[in-house]
N, CA and C atoms of all chains as a GROMACS GRO file, in nm:
protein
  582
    1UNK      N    1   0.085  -0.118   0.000
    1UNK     CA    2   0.000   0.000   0.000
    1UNK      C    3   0.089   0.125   0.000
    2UNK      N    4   0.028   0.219  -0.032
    2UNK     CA    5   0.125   0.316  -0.081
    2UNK      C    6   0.112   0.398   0.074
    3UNK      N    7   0.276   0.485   0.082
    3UNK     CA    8   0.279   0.551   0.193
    3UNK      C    9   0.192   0.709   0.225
    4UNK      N   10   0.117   0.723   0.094
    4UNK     CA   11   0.000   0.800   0.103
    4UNK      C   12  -0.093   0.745   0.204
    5UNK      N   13  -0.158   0.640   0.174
    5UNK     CA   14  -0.233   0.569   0.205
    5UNK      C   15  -0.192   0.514   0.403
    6UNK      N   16  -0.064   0.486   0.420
    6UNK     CA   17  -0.034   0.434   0.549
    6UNK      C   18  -0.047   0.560   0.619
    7UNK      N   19  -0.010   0.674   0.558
    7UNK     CA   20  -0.015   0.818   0.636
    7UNK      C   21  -0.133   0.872   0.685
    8UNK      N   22  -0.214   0.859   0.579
    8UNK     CA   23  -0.368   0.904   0.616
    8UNK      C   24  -0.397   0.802   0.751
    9UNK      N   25  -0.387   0.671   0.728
    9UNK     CA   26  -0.437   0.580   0.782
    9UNK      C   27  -0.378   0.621   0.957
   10UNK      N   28  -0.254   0.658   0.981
   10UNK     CA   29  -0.209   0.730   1.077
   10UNK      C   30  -0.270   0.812   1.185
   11UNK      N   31  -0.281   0.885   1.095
   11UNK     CA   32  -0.357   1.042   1.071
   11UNK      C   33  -0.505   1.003   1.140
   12UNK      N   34  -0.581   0.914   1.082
   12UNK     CA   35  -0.709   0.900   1.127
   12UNK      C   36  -0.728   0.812   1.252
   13UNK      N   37  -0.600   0.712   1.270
   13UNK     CA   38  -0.659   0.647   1.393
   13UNK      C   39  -0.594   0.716   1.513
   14UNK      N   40  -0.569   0.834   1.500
   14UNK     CA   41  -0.549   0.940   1.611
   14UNK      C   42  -0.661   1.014   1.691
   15UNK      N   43  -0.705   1.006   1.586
   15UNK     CA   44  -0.834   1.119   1.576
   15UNK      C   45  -0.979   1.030   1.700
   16UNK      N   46  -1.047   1.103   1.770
   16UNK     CA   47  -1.127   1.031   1.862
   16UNK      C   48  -1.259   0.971   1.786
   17UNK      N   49  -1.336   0.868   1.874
   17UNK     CA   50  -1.409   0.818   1.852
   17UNK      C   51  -1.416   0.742   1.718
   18UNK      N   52  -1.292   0.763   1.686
   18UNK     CA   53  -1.345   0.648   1.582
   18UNK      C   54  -1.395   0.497   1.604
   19UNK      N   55  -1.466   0.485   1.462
   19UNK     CA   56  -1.524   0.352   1.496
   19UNK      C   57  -1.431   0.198   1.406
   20UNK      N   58  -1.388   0.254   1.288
   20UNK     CA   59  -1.346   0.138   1.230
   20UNK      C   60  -1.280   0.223   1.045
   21UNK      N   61  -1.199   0.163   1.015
   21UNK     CA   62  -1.138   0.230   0.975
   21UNK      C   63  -1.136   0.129   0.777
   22UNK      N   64  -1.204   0.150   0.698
   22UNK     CA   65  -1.148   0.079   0.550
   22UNK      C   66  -1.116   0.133   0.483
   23UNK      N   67  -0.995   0.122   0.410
   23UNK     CA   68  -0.973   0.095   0.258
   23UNK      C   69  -0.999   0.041   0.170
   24UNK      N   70  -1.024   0.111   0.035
   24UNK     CA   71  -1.102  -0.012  -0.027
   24UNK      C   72  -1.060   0.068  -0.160
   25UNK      N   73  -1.040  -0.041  -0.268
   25UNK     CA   74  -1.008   0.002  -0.425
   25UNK      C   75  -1.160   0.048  -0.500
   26UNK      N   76  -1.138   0.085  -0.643
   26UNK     CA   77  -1.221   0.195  -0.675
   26UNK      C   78  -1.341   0.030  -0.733
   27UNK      N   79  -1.257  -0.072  -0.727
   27UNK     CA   80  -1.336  -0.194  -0.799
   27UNK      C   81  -1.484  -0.227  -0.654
   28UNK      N   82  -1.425  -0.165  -0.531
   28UNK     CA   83  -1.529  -0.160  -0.391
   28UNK      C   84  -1.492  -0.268  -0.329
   29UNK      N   85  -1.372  -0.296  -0.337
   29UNK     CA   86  -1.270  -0.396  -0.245
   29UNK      C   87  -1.235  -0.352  -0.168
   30UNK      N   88  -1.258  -0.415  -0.028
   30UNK     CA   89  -1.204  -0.349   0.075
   30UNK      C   90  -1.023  -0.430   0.103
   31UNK      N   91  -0.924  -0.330   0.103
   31UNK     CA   92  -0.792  -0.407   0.074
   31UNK      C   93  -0.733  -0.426   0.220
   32UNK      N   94  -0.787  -0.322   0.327
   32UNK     CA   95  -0.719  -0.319   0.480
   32UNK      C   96  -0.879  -0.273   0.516
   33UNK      N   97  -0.877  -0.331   0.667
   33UNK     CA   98  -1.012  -0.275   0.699
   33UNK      C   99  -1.006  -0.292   0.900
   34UNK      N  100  -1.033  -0.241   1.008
   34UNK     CA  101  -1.030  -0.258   1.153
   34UNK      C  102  -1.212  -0.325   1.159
   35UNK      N  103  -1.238  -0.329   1.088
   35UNK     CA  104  -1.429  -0.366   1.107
   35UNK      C  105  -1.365  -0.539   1.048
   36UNK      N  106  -1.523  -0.661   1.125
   36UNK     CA  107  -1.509  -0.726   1.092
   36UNK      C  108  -1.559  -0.764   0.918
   37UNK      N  109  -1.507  -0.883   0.850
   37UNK     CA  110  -1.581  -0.928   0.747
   37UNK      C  111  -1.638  -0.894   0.673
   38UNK      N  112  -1.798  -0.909   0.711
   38UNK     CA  113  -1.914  -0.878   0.665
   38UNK      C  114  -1.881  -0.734   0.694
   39UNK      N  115  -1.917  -0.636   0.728
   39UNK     CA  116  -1.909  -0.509   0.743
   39UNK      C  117  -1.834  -0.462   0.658
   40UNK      N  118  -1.708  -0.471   0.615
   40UNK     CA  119  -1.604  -0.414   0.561
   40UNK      C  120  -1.659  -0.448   0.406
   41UNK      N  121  -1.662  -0.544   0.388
   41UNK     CA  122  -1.793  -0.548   0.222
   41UNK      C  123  -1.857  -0.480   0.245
   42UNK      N  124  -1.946  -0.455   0.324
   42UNK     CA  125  -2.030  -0.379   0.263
   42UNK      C  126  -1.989  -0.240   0.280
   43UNK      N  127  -1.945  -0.224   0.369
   43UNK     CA  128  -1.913  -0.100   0.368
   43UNK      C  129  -1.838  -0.039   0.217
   44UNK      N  130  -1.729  -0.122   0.190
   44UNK     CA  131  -1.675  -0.105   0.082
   44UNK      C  132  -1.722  -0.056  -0.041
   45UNK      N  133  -1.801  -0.177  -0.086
   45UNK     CA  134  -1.918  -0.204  -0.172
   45UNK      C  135  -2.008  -0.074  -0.199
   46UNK      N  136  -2.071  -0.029  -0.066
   46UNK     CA  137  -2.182   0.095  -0.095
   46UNK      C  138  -2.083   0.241  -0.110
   47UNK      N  139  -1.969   0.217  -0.031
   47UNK     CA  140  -1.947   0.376  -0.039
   47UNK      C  141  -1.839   0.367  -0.181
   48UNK      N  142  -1.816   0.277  -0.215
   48UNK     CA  143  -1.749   0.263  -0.364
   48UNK      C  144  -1.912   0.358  -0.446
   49UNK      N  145  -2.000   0.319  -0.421
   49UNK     CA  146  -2.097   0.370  -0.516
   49UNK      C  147  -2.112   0.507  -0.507
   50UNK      N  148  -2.135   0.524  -0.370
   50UNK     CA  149  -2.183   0.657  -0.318
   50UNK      C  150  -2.032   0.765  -0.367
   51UNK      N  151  -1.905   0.716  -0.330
   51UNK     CA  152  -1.799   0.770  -0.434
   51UNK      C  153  -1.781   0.863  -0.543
   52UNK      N  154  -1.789   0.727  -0.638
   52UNK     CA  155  -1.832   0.797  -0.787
   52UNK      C  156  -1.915   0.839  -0.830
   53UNK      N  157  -2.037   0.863  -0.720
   53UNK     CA  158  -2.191   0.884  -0.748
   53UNK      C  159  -2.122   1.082  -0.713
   54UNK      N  160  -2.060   1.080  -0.627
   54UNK     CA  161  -2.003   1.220  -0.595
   54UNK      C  162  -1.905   1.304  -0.682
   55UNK      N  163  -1.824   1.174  -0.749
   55UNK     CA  164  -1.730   1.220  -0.803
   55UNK      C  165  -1.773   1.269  -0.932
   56UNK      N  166  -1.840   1.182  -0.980
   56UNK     CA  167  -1.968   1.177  -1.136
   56UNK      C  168  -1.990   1.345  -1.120
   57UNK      N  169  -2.102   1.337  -1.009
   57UNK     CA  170  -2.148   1.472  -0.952
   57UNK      C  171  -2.085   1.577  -1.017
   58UNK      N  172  -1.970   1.600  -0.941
   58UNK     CA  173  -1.888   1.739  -0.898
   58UNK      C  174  -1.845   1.744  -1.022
   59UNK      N  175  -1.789   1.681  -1.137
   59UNK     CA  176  -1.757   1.674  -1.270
   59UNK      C  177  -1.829   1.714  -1.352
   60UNK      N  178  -1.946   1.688  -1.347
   60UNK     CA  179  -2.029   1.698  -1.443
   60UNK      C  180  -2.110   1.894  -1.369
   61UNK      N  181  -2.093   1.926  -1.252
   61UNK     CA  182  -2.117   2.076  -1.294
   61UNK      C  183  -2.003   2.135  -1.325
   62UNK      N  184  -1.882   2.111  -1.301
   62UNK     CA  185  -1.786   2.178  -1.368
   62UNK      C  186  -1.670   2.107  -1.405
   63UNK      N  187  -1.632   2.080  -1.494
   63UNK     CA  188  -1.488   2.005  -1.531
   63UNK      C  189  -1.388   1.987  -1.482
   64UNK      N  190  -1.342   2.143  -1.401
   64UNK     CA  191  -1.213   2.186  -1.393
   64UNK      C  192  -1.216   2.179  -1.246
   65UNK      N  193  -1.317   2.100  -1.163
   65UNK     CA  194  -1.359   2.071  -1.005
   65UNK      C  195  -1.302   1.931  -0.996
   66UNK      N  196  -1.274   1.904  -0.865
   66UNK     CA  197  -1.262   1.795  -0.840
   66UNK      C  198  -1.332   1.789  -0.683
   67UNK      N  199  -1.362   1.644  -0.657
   67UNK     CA  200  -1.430   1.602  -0.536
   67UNK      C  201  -1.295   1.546  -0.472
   68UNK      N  202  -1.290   1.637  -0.311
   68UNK     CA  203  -1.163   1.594  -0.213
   68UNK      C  204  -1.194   1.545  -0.083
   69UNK      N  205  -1.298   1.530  -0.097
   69UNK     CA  206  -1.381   1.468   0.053
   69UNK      C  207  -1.545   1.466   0.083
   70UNK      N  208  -1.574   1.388   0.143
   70UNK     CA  209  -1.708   1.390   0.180
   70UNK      C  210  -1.718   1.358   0.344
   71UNK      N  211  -1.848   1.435   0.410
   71UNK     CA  212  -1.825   1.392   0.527
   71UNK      C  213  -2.020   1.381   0.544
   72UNK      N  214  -2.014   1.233   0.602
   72UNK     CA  215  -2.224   1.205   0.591
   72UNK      C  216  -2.200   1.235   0.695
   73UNK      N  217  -2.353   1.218   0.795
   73UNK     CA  218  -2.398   1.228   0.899
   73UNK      C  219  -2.480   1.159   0.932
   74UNK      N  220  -2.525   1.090   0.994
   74UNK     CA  221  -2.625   0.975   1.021
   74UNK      C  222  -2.685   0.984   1.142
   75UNK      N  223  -2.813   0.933   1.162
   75UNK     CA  224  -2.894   0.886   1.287
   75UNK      C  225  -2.754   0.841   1.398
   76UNK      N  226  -2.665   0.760   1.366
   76UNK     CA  227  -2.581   0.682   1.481
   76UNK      C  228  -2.439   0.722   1.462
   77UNK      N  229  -2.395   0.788   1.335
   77UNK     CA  230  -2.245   0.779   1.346
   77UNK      C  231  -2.202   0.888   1.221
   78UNK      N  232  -2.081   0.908   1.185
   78UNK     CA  233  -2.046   1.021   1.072
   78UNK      C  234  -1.978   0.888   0.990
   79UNK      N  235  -1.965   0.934   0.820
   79UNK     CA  236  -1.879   0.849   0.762
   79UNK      C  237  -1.834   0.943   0.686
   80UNK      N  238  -1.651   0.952   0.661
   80UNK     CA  239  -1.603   1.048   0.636
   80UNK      C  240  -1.518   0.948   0.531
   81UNK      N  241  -1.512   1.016   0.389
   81UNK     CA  242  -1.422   0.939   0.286
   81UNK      C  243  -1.358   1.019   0.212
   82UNK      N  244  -1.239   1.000   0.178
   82UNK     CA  245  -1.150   1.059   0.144
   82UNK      C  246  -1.075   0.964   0.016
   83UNK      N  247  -1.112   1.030  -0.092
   83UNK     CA  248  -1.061   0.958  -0.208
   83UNK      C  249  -0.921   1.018  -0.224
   84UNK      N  250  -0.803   0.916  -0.246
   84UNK     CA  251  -0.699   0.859  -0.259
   84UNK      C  252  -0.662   0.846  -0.408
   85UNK      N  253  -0.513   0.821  -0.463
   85UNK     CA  254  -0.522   0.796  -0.642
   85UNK      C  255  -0.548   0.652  -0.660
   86UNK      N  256  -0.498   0.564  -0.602
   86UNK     CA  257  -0.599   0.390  -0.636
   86UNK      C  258  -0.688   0.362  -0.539
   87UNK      N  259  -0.685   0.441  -0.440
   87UNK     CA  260  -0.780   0.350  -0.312
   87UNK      C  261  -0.874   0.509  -0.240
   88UNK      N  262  -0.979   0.466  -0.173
   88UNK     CA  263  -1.033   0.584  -0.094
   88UNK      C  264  -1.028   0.524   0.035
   89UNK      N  265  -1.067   0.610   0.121
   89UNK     CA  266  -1.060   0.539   0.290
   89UNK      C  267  -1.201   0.606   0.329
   90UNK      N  268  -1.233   0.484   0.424
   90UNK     CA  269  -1.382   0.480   0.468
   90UNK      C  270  -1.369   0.498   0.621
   91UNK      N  271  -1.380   0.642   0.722
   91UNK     CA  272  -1.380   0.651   0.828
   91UNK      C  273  -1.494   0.666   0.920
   92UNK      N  274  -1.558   0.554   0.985
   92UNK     CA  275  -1.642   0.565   1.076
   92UNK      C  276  -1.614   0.618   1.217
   93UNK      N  277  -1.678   0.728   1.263
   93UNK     CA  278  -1.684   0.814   1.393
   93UNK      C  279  -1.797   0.830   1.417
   94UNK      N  280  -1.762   0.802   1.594
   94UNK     CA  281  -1.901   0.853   1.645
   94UNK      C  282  -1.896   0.965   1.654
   95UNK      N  283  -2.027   1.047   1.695
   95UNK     CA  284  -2.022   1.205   1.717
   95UNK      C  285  -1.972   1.274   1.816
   96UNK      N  286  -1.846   1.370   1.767
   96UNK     CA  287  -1.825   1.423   1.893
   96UNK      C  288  -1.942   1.461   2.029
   97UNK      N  289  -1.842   1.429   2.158
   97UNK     CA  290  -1.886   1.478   2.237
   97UNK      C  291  -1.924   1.640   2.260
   98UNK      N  292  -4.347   2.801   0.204
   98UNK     CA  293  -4.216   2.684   0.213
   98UNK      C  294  -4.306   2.659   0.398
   99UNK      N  295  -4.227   2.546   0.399
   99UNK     CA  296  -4.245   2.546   0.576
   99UNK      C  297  -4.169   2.636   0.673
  100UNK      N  298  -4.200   2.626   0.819
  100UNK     CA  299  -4.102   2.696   0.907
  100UNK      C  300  -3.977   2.677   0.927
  101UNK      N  301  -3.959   2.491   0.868
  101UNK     CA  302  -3.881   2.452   0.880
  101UNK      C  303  -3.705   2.494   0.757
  102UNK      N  304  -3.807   2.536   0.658
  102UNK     CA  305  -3.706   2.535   0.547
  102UNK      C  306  -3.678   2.672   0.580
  103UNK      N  307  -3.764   2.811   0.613
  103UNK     CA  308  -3.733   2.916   0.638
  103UNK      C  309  -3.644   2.967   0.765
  104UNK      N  310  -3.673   2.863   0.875
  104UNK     CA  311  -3.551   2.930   0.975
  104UNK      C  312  -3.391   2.811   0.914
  105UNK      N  313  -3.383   2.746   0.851
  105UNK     CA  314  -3.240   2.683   0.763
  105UNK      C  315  -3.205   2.786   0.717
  106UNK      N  316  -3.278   2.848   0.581
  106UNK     CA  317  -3.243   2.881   0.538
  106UNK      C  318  -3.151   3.091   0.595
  107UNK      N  319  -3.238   3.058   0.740
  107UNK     CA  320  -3.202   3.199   0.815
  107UNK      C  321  -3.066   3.165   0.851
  108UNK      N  322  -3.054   3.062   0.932
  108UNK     CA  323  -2.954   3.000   1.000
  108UNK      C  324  -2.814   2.971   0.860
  109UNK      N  325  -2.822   2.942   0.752
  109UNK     CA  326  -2.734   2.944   0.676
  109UNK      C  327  -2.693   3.065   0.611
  110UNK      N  328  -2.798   3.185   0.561
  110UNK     CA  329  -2.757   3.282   0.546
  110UNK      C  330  -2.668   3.369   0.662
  111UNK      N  331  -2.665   3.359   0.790
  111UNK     CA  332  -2.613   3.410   0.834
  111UNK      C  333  -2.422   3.341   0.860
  112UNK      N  334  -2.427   3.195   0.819
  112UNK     CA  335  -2.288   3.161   0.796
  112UNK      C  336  -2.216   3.217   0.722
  113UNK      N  337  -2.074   3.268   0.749
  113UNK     CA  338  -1.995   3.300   0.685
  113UNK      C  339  -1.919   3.244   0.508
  114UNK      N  340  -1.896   3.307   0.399
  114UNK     CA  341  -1.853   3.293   0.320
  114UNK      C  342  -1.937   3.201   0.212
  115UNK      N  343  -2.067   3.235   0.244
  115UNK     CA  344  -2.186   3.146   0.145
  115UNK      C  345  -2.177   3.178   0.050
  116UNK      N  346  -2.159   3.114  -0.102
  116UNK     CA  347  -2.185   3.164  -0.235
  116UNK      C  348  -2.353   3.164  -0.307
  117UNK      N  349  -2.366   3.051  -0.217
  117UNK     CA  350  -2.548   3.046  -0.251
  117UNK      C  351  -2.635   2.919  -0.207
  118UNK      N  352  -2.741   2.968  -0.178
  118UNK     CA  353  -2.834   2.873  -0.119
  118UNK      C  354  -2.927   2.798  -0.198
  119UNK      N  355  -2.965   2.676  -0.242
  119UNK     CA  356  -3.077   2.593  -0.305
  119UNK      C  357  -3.149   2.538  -0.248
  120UNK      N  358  -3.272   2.589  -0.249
  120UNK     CA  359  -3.357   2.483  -0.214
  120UNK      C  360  -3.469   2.392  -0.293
  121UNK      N  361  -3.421   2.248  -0.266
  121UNK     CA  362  -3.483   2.172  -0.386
  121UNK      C  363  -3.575   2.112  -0.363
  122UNK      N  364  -3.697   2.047  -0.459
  122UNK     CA  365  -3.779   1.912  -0.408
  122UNK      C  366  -3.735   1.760  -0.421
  123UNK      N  367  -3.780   1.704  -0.350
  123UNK     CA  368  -3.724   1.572  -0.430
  123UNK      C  369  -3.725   1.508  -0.555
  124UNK      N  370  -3.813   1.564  -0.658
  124UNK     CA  371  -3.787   1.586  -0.795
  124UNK      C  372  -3.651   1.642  -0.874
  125UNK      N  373  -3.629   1.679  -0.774
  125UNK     CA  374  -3.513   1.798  -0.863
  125UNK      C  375  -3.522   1.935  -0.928
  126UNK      N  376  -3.633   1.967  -0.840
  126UNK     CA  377  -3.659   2.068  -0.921
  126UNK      C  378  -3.605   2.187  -0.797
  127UNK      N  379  -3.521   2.334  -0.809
  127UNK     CA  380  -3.476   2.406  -0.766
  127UNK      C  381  -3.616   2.530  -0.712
  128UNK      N  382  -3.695   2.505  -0.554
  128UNK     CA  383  -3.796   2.621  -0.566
  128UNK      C  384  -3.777   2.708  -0.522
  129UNK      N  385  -3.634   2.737  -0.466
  129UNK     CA  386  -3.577   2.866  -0.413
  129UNK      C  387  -3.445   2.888  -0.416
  130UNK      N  388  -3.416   2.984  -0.455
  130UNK     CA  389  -3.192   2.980  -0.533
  130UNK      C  390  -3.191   3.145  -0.502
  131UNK      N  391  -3.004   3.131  -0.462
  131UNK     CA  392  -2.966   3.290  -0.426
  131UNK      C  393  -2.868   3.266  -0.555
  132UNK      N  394  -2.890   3.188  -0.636
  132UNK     CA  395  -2.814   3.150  -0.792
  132UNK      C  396  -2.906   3.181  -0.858
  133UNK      N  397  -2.802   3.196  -0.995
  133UNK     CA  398  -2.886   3.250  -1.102
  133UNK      C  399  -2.944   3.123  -1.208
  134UNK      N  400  -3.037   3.109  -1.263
  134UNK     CA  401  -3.167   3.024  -1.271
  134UNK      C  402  -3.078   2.915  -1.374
  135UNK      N  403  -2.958   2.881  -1.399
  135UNK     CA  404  -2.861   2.781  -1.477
  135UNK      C  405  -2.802   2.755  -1.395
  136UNK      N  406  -2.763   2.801  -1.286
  136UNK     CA  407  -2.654   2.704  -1.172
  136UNK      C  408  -2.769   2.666  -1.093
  137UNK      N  409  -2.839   2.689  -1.047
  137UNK     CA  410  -2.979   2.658  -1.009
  137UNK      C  411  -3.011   2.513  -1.035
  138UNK      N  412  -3.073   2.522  -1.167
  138UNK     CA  413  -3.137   2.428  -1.240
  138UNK      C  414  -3.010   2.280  -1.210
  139UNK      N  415  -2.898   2.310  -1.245
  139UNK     CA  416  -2.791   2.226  -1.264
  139UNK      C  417  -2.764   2.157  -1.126
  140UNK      N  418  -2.758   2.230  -1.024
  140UNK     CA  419  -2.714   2.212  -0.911
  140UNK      C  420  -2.847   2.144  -0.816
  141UNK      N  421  -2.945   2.156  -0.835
  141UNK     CA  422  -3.100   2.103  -0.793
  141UNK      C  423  -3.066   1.980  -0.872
  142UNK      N  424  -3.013   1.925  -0.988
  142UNK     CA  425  -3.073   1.807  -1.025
  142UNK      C  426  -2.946   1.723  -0.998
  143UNK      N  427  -2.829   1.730  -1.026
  143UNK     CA  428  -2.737   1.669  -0.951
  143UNK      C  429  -2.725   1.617  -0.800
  144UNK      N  430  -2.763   1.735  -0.729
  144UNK     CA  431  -2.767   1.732  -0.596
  144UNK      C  432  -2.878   1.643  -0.559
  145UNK      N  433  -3.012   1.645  -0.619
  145UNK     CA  434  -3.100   1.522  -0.604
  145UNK      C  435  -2.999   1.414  -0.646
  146UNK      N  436  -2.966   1.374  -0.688
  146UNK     CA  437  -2.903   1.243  -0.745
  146UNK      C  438  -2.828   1.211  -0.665
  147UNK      N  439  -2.753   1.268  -0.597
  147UNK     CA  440  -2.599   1.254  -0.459
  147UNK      C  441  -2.700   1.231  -0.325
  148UNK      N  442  -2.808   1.308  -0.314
  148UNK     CA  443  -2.898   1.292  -0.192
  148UNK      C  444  -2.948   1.141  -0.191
  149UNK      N  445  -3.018   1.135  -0.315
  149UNK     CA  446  -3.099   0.977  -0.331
  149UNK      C  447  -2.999   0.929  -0.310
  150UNK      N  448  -2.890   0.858  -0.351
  150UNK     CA  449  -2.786   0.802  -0.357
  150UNK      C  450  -2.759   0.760  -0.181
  151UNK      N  451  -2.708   0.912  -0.134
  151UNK     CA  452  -2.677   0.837   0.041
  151UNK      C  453  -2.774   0.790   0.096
  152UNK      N  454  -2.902   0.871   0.091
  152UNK     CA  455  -2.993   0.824   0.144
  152UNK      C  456  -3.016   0.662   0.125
  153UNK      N  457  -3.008   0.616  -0.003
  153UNK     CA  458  -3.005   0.444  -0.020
  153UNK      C  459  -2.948   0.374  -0.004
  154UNK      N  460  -2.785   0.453   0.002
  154UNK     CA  461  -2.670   0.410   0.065
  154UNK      C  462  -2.643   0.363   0.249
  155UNK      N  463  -2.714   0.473   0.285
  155UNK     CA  464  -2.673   0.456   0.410
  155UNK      C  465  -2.781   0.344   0.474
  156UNK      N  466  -2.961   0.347   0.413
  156UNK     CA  467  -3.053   0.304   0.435
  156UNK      C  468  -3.002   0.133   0.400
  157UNK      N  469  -2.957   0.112   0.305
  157UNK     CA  470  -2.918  -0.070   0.243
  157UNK      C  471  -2.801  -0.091   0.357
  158UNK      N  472  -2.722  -0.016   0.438
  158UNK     CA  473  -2.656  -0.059   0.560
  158UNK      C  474  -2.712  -0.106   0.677
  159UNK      N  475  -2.788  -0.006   0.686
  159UNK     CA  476  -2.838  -0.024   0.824
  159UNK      C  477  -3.008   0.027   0.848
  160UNK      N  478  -3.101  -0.079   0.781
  160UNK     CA  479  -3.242  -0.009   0.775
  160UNK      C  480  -3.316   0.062   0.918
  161UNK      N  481  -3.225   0.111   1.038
  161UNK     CA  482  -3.265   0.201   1.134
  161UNK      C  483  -3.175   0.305   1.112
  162UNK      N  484  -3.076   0.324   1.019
  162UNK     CA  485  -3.013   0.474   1.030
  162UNK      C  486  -3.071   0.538   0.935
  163UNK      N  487  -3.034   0.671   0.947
  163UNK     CA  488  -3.132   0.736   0.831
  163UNK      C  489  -2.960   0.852   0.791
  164UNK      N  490  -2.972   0.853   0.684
  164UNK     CA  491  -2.893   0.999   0.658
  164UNK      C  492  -2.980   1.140   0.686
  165UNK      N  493  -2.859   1.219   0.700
  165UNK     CA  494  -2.888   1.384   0.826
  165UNK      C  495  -2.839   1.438   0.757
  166UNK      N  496  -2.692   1.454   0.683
  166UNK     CA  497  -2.679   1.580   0.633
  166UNK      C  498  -2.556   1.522   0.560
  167UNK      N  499  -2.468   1.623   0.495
  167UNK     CA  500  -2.351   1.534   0.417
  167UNK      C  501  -2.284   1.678   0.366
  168UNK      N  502  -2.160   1.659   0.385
  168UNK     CA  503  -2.089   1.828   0.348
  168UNK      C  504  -1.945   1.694   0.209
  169UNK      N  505  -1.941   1.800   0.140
  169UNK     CA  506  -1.830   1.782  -0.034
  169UNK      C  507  -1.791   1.865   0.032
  170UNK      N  508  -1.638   1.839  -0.019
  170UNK     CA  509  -1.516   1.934  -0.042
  170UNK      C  510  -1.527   1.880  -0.179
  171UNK      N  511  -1.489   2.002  -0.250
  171UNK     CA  512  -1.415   2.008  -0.357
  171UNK      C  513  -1.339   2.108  -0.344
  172UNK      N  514  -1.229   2.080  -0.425
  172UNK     CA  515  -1.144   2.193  -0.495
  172UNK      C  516  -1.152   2.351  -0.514
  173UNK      N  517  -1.278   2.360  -0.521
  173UNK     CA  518  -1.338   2.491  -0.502
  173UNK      C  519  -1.415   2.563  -0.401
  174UNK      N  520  -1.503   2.452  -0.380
  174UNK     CA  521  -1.568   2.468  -0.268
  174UNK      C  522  -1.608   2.396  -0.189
  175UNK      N  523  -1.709   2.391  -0.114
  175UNK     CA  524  -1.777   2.284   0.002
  175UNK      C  525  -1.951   2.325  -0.060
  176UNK      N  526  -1.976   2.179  -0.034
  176UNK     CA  527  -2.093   2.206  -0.074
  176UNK      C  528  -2.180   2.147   0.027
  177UNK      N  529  -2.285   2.167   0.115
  177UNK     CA  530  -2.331   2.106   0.268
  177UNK      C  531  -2.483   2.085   0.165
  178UNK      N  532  -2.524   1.937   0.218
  178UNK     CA  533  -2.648   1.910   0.189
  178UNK      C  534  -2.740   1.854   0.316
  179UNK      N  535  -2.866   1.937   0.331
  179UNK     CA  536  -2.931   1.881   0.441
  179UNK      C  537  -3.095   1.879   0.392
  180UNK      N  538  -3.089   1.724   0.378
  180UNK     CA  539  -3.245   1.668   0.380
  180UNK      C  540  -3.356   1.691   0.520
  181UNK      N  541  -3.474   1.802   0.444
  181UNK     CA  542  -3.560   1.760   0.536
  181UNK      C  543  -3.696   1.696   0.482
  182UNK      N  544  -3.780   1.700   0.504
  182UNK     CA  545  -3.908   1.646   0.470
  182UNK      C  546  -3.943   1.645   0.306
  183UNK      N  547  -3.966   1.752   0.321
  183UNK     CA  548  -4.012   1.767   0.145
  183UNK      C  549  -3.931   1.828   0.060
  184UNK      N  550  -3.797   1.874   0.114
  184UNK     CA  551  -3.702   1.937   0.047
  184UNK      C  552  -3.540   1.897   0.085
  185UNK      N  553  -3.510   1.947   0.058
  185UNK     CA  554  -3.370   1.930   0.119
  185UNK      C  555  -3.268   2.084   0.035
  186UNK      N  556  -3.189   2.097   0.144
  186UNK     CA  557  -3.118   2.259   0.091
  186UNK      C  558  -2.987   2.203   0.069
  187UNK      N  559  -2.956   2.275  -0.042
  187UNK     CA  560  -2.799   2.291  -0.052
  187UNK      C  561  -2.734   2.355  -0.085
  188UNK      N  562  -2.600   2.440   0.042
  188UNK     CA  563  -2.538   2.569   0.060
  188UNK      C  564  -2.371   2.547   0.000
  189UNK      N  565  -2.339   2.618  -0.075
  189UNK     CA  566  -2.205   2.605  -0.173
  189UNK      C  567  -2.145   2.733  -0.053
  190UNK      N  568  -2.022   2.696  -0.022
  190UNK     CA  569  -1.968   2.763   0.102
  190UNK      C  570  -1.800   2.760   0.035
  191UNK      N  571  -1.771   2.868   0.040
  191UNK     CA  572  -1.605   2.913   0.012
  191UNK      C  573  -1.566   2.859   0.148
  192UNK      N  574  -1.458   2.803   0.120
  192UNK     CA  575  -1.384   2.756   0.238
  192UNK      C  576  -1.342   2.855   0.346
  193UNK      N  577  -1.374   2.781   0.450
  193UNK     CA  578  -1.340   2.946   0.575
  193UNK      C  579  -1.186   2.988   0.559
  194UNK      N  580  -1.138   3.070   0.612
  194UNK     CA  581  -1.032   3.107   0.578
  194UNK      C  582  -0.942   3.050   0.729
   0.00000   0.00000   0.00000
C-alpha cells in the first residue's frame, strides 16, 4: 500500500471516537479494513458507489472541479471518505462529544 | 415553504462565506436559489441524485439509520447538503479562511 495511504491511515486512527477504519479500491474492495468481514464489504461495496456517485457529480457541474472529501452524517455515526489515487478510505466516527 | 425550510435557510444565510443557497424538491426541481436560474437548475438536479444516492446508501446498511446531512469538499468549494421532509437545501460555502 502506498505511503499515502499508510499516512492518512495514521492520521485518522489518532483522531477520537473512531469507529473502524477501511480501505477499499475503486473496484469496492475493501484491501485493509479494523471492522469485521461482513461489514467491511459492505461498507466497501456501498461507499465505492456513493464515491463515484459524488465524483460523477462534482464533474459533471464543472470540469475543472474535483471532489476531495465527503463527510455524511447519520442517525448513529459520521462516515467520512477521502478519495486517494488507487484507493479511498472509509472513516467511521461517532459524534463528537 | 415550511417553518422549517425558512428558519435553515435563516440560519445558513447568516454563515460565513456562502456563495449560494438551493432549495430543492425531491424531484429535482430548484424552488428557491440565491443562484442565477442555470446554476440553479444544474445544481437542484445533480444534488438530487448525490442525496438519493446516500440516502439508499446509508438506508441498504443499516435499515434504522437514516442519513442527516452530508458536506463535499471540492477543490473549489464545500458544498453542505441537508435533507428535510419535502425538500432538502444545498449551501455552496467558500472555504473558511
Amino acid at each position: 500500500m502506498s505511503a499515502e495511504v499508510e499516512e492518512m491511515l495514521k492520521r485518522f486512527s489518532t483522531m477520537k471516537n473512531i469507529v473502524g477504519i477501511v480501505v477499499v479500491d475503486y473496484d469496492g474492495i475493501a484491501i485493509k479494513s479494523t471492522l469485521d468481514n461482513t461489514m467491511s464489504v459492505h461498507y466497501a461495496a456501498h461507499m465505492q458507489l456513493l464515491t463515484e456517485k459524488a465524483r460523477q457529480v462534482i464533474l459533471d457541474l464543472d470540469a475543472t472541479n474535483e471532489f476531495t472529501s465527503m463527510r455524511i452524517r447519520t442517525t448513529y455515526f459520521e462516515i467520512i471518505l477521502v478519495p486517494l489515487e488507487h484507493y479511498f478510505i472509509v472513516v467511521l466516527q461517532n459524534p463528537c462529544d
